[in-house]
N, C-alpha and C positions, 0 to 999 in steps of 0.2 A: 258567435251568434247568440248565446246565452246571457252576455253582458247586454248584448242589443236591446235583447228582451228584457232584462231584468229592471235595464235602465230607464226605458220606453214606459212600464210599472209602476215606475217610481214617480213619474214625470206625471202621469198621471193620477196618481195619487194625491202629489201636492196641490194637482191643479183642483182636485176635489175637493181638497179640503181649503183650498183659498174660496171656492167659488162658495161655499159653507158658512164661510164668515163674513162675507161679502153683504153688505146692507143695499136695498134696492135706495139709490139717489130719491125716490118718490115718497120714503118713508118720510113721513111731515114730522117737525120740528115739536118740541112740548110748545105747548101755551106759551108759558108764563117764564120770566126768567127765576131760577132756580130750581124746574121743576125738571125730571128724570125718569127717563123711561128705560126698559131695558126691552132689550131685542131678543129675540128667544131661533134659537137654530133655525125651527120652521119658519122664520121670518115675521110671525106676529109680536105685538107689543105688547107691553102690561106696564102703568104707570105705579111707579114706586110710590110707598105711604109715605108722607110728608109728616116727621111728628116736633113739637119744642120739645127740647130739652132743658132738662133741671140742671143745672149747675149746684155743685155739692165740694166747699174745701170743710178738711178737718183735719186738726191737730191732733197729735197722738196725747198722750197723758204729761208725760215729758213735758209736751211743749207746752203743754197749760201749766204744770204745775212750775217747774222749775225755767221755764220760757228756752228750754233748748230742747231741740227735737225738729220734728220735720211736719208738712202739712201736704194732703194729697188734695188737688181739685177733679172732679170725676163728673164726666157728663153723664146722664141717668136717663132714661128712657122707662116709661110706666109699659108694663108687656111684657111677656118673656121669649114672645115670638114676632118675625115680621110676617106680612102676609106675603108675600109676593116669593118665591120659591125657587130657584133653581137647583140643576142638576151636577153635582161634582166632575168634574175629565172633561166637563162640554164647554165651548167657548162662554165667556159671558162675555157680553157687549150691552152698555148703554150708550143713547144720548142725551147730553145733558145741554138746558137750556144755559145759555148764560148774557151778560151784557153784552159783549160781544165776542167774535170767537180771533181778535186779535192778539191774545195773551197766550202765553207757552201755558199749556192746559194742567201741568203739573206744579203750577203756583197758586191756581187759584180751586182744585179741584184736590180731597182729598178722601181715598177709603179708606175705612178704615173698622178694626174689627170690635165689636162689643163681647164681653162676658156673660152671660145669660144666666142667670140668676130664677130664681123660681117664679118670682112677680116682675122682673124689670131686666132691663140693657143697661149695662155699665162699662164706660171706657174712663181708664185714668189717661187724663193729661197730662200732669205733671206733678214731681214731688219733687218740695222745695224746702232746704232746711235752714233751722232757725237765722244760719250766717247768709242768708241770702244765695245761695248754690243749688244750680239744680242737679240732684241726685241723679235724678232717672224721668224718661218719657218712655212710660208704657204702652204709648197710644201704638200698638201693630196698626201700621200702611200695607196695603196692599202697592205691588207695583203695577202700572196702566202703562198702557200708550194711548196717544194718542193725535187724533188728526180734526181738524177743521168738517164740520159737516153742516149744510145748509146756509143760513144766512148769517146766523147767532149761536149758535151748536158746537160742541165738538161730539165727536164719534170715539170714545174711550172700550178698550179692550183688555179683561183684566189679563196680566200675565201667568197667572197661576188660578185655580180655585178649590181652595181647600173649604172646607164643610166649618160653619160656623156663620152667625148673627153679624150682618154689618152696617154701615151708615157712610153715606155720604153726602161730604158738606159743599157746597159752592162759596167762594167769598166772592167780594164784588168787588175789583181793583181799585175802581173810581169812587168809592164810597168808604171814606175813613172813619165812618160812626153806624159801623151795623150794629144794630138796638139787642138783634133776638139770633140766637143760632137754629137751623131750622135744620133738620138729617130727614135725609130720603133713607128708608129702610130695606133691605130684602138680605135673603138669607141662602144660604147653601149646603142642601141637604147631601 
């Protein structure tokens, strides 16, 4: 009889916490493609800051002086904060607009975390050394899932959320000469 109950508990519990993360179908889509919102437990939205980034490579002393050494390229963000705030242990959920939402969402969608710095946001991309090899990708990903949502949307759900500055980029499949990188911002207190 106690398993009954225990189990009956349990069942209950998941189904709370699925109905929790559950996005109403009537929540409307962002505007514009590339643009992201994030879905907050209560079911209200807040649209992420849109900001350009500085793209920044530089060689170490090495590499200038004696041409061997290595060169880091680091997206920059002016700010040491994003505005938009969530809560650590709670779901996060965005949707993010995009061309269409026929594309496996973790190809063209990427989080990922910034360093936070007194005046600015910094994520290293990549270090590359003087013989052409890359060392290292600093860039921390967050892991998502995600699924199809509305006409041109996906509905992304991060799998973890640890406390820290982040940015999220969209690329655009169909477009082989994006000009500008553009990061939707928000953060996890």
């Amino acid at each position: 009889m106690q398993l009954k109950t225990l189990l009956g508990a349990a069942l209950l519990l998941l189904a709370g916490a699925t109905q929790a993360q559950t996005i109403p179908e009537t929540t409307p889509e962002p505007e514009f493609i590339g643009e992201i919102v994030t879905v907050r437990p209560d079911g209200t939205v807040a649209k992420l800051e849109k900001q350009s980034v500085q793209m920044r490579t530089r060689a170490n002393a090495s590499a200038v002086i004696f041409g061997i050494g290595k060169a880091k390229t680091k997206l920059i963000i002016e700010g040491p904060k994003a505005g938009v705030r969530l809560t650590a242990g709670q779901p996060a959920s965005f949707i993010v607009r995009a061309v269409d939402n026929a594309t496996d969402p973790m190809s063209i969608i990427n989080v990922f975390r910034f360093e936070a710095k007194k005046d600015k946001r910094m994520a290293e991309m990549a270090s590359v050394s003087s013989f052409g090899s890359v060392k290292s990708n600093k860039l921390e990903r967050l892991s998502f899932t995600g699924r199809k949502f509305g006409e041109s949307s996906y509905l992304i759900t991060l799998d973890e959320t640890p406390a820290g500055e982040y940015g999220i980029t969209v690329s655009n499949p169909n477009n082989l000469d994006e000009k500008q990188v553009i990061v939707s911002t928000f953060a996890i207190d």
